[in-house]
N, C-alpha and C positions, 0 to 999 in steps of 0.2 A: 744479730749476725751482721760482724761488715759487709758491706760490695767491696767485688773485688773492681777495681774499674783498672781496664786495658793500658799499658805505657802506649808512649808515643814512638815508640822502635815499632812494639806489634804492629800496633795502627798503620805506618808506614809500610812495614810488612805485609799487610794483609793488603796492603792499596797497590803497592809492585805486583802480588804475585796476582791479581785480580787482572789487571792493567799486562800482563805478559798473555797471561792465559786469552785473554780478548783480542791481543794484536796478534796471536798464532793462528785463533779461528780465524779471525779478519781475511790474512795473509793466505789460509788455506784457501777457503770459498773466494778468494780470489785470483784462483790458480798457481801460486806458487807452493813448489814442491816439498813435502813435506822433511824431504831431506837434506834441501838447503838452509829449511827453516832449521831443522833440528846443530845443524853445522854451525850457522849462525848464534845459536841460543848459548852454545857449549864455547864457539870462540869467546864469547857478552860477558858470561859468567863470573871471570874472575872479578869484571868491575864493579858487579854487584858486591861482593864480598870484601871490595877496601872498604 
């Protein structure tokens, strides 16, 4: 049975969305508002996607 082994897009993928999710807790328990963060993530977004 082959391995499937992961492309290097996933890989990246999975190392942003890891790497977002850590700088949000970061950001929280450092008192910053969860609603600036969330403002900030939603203006970010498009860049992620070019």
């Amino acid at each position: 049975m082959p391995q499937h082994t992961p492309s290097r897009r996933s890989v990246y993928d999975l190392v942003a969305l890891v790497t977002v999710l850590a700088t949000g807790v970061a950001l929280v328990a450092l008192g910053v508002a969860p609603e600036a963060l969330a403002a900030a993530t939603i203006a970010l977004a498009p860049l992620y996607s070019a």
